[in-house]
C-alpha positions in Angstrom: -20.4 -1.5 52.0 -19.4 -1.7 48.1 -22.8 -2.9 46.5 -22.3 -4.0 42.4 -25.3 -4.0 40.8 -26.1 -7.5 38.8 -26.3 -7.0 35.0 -28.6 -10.0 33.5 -26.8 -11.4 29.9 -28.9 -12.0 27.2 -28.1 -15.1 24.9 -29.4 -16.6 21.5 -31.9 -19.3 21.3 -30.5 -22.8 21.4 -31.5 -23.2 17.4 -28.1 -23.4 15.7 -27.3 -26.9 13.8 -24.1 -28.1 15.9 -25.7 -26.4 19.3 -26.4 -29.4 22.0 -29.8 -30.2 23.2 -30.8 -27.8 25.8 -31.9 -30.6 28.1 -28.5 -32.3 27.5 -27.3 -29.1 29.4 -29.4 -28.9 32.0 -28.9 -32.4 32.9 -25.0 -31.6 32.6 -25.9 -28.3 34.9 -27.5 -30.0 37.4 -25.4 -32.7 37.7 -22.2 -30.3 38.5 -24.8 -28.4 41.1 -25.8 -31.3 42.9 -21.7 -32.3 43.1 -20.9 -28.7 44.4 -23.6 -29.0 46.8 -22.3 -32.6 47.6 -18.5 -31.3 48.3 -19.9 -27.9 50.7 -21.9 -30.2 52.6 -18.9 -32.6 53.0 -16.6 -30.1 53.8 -13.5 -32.4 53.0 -11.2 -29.1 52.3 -11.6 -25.8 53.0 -8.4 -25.3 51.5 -8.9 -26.3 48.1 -12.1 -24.2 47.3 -11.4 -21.4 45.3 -9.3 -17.8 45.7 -12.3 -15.4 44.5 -14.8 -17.6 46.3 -12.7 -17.5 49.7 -12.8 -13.7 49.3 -16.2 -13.8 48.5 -17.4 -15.8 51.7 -15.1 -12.8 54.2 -17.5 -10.4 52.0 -20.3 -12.3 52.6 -19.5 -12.7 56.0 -18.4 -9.0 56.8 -14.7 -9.5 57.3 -13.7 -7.6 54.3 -15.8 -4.4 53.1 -15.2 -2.0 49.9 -15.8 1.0 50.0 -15.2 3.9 47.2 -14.4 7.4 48.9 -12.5 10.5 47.9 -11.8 13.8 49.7 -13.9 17.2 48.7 -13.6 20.8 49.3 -17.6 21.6 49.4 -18.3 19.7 52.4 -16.7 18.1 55.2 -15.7 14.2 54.5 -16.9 12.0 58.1 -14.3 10.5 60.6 -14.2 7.0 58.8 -13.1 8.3 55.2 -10.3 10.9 56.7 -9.0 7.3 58.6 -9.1 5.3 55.1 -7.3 8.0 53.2 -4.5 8.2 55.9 -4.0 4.8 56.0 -4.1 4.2 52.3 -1.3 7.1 52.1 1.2 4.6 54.3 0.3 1.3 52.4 1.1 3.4 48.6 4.0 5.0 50.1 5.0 1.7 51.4 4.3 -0.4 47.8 5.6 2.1 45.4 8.5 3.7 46.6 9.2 4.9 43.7 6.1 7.3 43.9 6.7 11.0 45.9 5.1 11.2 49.7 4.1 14.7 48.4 2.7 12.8 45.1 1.3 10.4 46.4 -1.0 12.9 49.1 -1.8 15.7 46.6 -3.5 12.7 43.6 -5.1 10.8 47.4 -6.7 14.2 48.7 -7.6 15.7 45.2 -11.6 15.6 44.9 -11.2 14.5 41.2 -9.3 11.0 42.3 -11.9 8.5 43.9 -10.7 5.3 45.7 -11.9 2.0 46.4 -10.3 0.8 50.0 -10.5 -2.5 50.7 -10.9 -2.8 54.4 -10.4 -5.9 56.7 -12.1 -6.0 60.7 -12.6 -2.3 59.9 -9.0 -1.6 59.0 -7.7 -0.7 55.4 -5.2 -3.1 53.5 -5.7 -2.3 50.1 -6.9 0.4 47.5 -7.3 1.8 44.2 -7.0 5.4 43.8 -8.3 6.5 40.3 -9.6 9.3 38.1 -12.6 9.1 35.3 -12.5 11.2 32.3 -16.5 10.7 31.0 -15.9 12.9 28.1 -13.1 10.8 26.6 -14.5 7.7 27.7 -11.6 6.0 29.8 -11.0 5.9 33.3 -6.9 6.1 34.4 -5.7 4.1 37.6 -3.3 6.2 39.5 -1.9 3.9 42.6 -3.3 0.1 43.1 -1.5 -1.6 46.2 -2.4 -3.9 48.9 -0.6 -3.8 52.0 2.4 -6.4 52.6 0.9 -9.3 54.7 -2.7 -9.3 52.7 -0.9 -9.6 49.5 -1.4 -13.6 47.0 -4.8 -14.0 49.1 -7.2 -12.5 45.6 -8.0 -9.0 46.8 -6.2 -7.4 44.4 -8.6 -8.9 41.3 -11.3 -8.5 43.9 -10.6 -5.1 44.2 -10.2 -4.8 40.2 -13.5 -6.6 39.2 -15.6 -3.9 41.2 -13.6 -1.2 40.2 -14.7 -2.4 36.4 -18.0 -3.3 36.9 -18.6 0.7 39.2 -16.9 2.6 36.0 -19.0 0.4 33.8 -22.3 1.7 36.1 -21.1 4.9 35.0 -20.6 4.3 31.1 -17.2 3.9 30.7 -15.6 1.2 28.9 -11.8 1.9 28.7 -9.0 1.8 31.6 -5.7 3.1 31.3 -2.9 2.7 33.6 1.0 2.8 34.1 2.6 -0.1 35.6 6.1 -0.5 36.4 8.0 -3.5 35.5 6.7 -5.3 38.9 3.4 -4.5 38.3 3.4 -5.4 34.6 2.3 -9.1 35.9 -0.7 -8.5 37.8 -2.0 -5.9 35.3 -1.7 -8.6 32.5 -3.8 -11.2 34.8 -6.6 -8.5 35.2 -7.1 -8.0 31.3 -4.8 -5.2 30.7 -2.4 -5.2 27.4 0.3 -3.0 26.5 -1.9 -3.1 23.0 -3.4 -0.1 23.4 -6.7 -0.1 21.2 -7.6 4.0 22.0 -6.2 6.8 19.7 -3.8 8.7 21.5 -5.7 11.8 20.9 -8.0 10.4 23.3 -6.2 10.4 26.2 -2.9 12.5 25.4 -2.8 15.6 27.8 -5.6 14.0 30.3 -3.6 11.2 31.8 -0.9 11.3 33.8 2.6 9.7 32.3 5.6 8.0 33.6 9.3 7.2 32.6 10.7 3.7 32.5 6.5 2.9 33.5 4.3 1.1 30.7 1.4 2.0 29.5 -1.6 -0.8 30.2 -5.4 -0.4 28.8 -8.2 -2.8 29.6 -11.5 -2.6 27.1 -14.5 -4.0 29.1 -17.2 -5.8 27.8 -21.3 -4.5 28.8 -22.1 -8.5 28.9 -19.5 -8.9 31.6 -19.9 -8.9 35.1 -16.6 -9.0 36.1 -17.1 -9.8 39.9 -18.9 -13.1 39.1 -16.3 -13.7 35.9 -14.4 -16.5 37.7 -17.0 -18.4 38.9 -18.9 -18.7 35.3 -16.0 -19.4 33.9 -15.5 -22.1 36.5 -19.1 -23.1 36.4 -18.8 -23.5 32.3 -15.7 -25.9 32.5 -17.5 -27.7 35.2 -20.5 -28.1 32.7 -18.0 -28.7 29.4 -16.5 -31.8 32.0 -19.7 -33.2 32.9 -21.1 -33.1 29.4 -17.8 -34.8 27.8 -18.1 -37.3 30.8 -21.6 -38.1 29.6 -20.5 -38.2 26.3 -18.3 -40.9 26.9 -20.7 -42.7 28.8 -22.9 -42.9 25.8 -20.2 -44.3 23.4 -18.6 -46.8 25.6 -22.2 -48.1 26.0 -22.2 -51.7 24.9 -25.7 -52.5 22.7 -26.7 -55.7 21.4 -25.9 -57.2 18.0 -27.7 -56.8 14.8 -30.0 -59.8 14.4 -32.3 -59.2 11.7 -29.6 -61.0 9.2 -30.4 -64.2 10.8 -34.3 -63.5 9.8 -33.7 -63.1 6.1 -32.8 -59.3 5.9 -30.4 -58.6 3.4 -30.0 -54.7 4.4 -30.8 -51.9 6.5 -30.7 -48.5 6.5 -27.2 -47.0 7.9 -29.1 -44.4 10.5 -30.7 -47.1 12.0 -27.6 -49.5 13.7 -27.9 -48.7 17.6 -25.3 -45.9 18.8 -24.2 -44.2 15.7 -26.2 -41.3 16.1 -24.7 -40.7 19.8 -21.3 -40.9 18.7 -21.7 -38.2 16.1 -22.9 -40.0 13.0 -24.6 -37.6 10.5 -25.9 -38.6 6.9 -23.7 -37.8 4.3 -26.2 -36.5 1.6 -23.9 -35.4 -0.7 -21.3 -38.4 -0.6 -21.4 -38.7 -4.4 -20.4 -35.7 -6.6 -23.3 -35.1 -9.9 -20.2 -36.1 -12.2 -19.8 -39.9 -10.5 -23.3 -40.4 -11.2 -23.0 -40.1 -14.9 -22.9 -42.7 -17.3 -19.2 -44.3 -17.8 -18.8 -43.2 -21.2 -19.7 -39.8 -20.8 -17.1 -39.9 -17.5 -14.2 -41.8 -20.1 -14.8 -38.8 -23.1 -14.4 -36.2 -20.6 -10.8 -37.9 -19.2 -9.9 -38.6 -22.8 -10.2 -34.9 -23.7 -8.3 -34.0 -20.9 -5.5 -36.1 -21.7 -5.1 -35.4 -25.5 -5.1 -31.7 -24.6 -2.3 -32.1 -22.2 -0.4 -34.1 -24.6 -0.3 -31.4 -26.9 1.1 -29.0 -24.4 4.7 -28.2 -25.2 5.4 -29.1 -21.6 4.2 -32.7 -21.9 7.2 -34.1 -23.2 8.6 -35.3 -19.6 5.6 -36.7 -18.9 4.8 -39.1 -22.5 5.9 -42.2 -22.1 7.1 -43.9 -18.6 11.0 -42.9 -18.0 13.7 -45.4 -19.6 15.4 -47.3 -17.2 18.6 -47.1 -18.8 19.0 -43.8 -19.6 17.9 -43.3 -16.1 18.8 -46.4 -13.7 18.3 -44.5 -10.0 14.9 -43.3 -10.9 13.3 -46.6 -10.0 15.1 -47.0 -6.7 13.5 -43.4 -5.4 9.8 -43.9 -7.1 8.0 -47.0 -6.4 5.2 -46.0 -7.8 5.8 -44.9 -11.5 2.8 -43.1 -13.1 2.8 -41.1 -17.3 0.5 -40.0 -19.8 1.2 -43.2 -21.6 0.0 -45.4 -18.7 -2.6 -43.1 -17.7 -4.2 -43.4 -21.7 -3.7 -47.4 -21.4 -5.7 -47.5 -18.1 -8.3 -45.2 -19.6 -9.0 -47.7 -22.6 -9.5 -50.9 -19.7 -12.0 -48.6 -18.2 -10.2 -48.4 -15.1 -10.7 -45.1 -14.1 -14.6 -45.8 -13.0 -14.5 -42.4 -11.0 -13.0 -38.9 -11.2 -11.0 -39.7 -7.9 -9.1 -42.6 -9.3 -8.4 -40.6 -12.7 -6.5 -37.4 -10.3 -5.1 -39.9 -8.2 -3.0 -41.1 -11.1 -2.4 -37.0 -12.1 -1.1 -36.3 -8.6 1.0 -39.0 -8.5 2.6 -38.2 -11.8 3.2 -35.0 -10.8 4.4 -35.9 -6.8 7.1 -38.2 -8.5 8.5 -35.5 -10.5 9.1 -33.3 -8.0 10.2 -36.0 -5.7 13.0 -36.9 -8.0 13.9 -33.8 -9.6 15.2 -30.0 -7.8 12.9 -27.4 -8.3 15.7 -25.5 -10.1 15.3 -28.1 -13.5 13.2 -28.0 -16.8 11.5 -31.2 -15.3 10.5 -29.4 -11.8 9.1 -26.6 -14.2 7.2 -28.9 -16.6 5.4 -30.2 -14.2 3.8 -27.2 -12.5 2.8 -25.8 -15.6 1.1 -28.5 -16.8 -0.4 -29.4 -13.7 -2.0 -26.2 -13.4 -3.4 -26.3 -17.4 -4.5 -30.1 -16.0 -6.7 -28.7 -13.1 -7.8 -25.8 -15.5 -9.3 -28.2 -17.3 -10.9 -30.2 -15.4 -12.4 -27.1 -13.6 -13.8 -26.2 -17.6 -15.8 -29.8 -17.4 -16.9 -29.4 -14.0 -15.1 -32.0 -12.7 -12.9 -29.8 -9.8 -14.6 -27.3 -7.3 -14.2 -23.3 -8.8 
């Protein structure tokens, strides 16, 4: 019987700022176990549980075995590993035709090749044959097949997964195989890529190659135990369900009205209204940038240095005064929303321009409208890039843009 040795993960305290509450999870954990235990007591549908877990349960109760084998020449191999290897010669004769009968027996029967066979009521229906290279740090698959009729049930990544986690017992991390344009499929759902991440140096002149075949390599992980891989993964969108379930539980909760207004309170802190913090509410403790909390006329002399060095720029002259109606009579029919230097000065002297955000609203739109109007391929198009990046530039120098 093929036993996989369990490989406990080690993980990172819960102590990072967006990580949930740890109970949140167990709560969310619990809930999706006492569902699952819900639904096997129930038994509504065998059908729909699972691939990997069907195979599981025929491991579990002894209708399938694995079982890894290989031929040697120091001592005799029993009775039940001479019946495997013949049987596993038909079923890769049969599945890759394209393989040699002689080929086929002399990698089967080498003593360097191991093979997993996957048996079923005692008789084989699957394998992988394989070779590990310790020194170079890869393992090659040679011939993977299951036999015709046992084929779309999950043995075939049942068969992979061990064959990862026993080179992985062994300290090796890297799995190289060929795979012909049928197999290219099934390789790909197992992890493989035709990316292959080892220098060639490591493997040229150890592994065996193949025309009109592709080459396939598979990097495993040591925090990975790839015969339980489907079922955490399952397990964790199970959780991510149940925890987004609760989550909308929370929001959609209806709370009572506010009623301190009708005692006399004029105001209350933000953080303390009922069901903002469960829907993701944070403080915003930085809302107001150093430069908005200046005085207003130290704000105003900044924008009015800004604006009399831009005017002086020899590419300014586009942007002076608002554009002439009659010398241009379309221009108001594309831009609804006229903005110049002119019209930015006379809003400065009202005292409009209360905050840096409305002052480089103003600056954007001049410069939007140009571009809007004009093809890049014109002086105007030009003008205003330059002086749009000398405008930034300086409000960068006063410390009114982020470096």
């Amino acid at each position: 019987m093929w036993n996989s040795s369990s490989k406990a993960t080690t993980s990172n305290a819960n102590n990072k700022e967006n990580d949930l509450p740890i109970d949140m999870v167990n709560r969310a954990m619990n809930a999706v176990k006492e569902s699952q235990a819900a639904i096997n007591h129930t038994v509504l549908n065998p059908l729909s549980e699972p691939q990997d877990e069907i195979v599981k349960d025929e491991e579990r109760c002894g209708i399938i075995e694995l079982h890894c084998i290989g031929n040697s020449l120091a001592m005799d191999i029993d009775r039940q590993t001479k019946i495997f290897l013949v049987a596993l010669q038909s079923i890769f004769g049969q599945q890759l035709p394209e393989m040699p009968p002689t080929y086929i027996s002399r990698l089967l029967y080498d003593p360097q090749h191991k093979t997993i066979v996957l048996s079923k009521k005692g008789q084989a229906i699957g394998g992988i044959c394989f070779r590990s290279f310790p020194t170079q740090g890869f393992t090659e698959i040679v011939f993977c097949a299951i036999s015709m009729p046992e084929q779309v049930k999950g043995y075939g990544s049942y068969m992979m997964n061990h064959l990862k986690d026993h080179i992985m017992d062994n300290g090796v991390m890297h799995l190289l195989a060929y795979a012909d344009c049928n197999a290219i499929g099934y390789f790909k759902k197992q992890g493989f890529s035709s990316n292959i991440r080892l220098a060639r140096s490591v493997y040229e002149g150890y592994i065996k190659e193949y025309d009109s075949a592709t080459l396939m390599h598979c990097e495993l992980h040591s925090g990975i135990v790839h015969t339980h891989f489907a079922s955490t993964i399952r397990m964790q969108k199970e959780v991510l369900t149940e925890l987004i379930a609760q989550r909308q539980k929370e929001v959609e909760r209806v709370r009572t009205g506010l009623t301190c207004f009708k005692h006399g309170v004029a105001a209350i802190p933000i953080a303390s209204i009922p069901g903002l913090k469960e829907i993701g509410w944070q403080p915003n403790f930085s809302s107001t940038r150093v430069e908005e909390r200046s005085n207003a006329v130290h704000l105003k002399s900044i924008f009015e240095a800004v604006l009399q060095a831009m005017r002086r720029q020899t590419t300014a002259w586009p942007f002076l005064s608002p554009v002439d109606p009659k010398d241009v009579p379309e221009y108001y029919v594309h831009i609804k929303y006229p903005m110049d230097l002119k019209t930015i000065g006379e809003r400065l002297e009202r005292g409009y321009y209360k905050t840096r955000r409305l002052f480089m609203a103003d600056m954007a739109r001049m410069f939007s409208n140009c571009r809007t109007f004009n093809e890049p391929n014109t002086d105007y198009y030009r003008c205003a890039n330059t002086l749009e990046r000398f405008y930034l530039n300086k409000m960068r120098q006063f410390g009114l843009l982020d470096k």
